[in-house]
C-alpha positions in Angstrom: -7.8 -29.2 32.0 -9.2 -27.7 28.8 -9.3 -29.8 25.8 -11.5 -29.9 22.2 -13.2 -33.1 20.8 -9.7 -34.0 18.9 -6.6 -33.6 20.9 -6.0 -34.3 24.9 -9.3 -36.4 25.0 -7.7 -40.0 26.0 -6.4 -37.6 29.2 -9.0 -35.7 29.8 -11.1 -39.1 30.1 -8.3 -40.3 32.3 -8.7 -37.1 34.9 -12.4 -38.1 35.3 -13.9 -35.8 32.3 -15.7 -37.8 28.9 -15.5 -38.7 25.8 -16.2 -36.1 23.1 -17.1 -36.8 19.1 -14.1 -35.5 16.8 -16.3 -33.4 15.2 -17.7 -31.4 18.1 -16.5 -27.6 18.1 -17.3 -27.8 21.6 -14.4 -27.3 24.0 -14.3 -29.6 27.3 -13.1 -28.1 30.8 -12.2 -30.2 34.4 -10.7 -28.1 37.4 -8.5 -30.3 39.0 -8.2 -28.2 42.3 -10.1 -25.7 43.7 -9.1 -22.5 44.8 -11.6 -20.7 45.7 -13.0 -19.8 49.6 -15.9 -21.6 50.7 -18.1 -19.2 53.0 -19.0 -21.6 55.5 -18.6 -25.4 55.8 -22.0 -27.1 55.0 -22.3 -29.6 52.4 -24.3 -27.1 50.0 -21.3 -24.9 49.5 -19.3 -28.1 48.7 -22.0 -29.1 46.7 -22.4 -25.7 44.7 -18.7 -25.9 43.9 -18.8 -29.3 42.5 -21.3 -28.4 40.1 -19.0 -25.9 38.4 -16.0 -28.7 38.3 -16.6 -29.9 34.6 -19.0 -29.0 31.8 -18.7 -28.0 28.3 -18.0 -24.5 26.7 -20.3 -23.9 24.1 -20.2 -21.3 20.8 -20.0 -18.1 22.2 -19.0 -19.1 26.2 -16.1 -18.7 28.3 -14.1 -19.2 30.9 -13.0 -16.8 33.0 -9.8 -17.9 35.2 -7.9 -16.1 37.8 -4.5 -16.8 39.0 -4.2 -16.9 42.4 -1.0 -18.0 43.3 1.9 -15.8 43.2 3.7 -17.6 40.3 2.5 -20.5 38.0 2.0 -21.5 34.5 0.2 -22.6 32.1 0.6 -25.1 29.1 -1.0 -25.4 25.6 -1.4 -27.9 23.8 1.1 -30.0 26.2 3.9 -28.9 27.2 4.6 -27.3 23.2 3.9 -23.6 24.5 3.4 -22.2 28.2 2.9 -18.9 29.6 3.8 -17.6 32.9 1.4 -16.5 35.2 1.4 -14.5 38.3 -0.4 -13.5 40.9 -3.9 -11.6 39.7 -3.4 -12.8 36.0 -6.4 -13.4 34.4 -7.4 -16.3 31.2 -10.1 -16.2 29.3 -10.5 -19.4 27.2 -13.3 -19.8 24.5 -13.7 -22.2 21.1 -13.4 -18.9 18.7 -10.3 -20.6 17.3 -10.5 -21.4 13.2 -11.8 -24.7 13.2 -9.2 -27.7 13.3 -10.0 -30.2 9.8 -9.6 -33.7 10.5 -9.6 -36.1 8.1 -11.3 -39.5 9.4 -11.5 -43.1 8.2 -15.3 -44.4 7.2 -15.3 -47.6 9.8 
């Protein structure tokens, strides 16, 4: 799950992830399910890939995803636009998006 500080947030706090401010240009990021090999099965590999399960993509980060199923897809922004994926594709998700303007009531 992906999401900025306006938009998916009341699901992304759902899936275990937090609360962002509005007006952060930050984007948000939880990996539901891992698919990556472990090398052995001590508790410091499952501890080193918990640490990368959620965190916060920063001005000039990104993610770097590989597919690794042979068919999938993925959805932005809901399920208003998806793009198939197969097998080796590769995403690469970053907040270098024009900025959303939100308009907010003084509480």
């Amino acid at each position: 799950w992906v999401c900025p500080g306006t938009g998916s947030t009341a699901a992304m706090a759902a899936a275990g992830g937090r609360r962002m401010e509005a007006r952060s240009s930050d984007l948000q990021y939880l990996i539901r399910e891992h698919m990556i090999e472990k090398a052995g099965s001590g508790t410091d590999d499952e501890e080193e890939l918990h640490k990368v399960d959620q965190g916060m993509l920063t001005s000039g980060e990104q993610l770097h995803l590989r597919w690794n199923s042979q068919k999938g897809r993925i959805f932005i922004d809901g399920g208003h636009l998806s793009q198939n994926l197969e097998l080796g594709d590769e995403v690469l998700i970053n907040n270098r998006a024009p900025p959303l303007h939100v308009f907010l009531r003084e509480s």
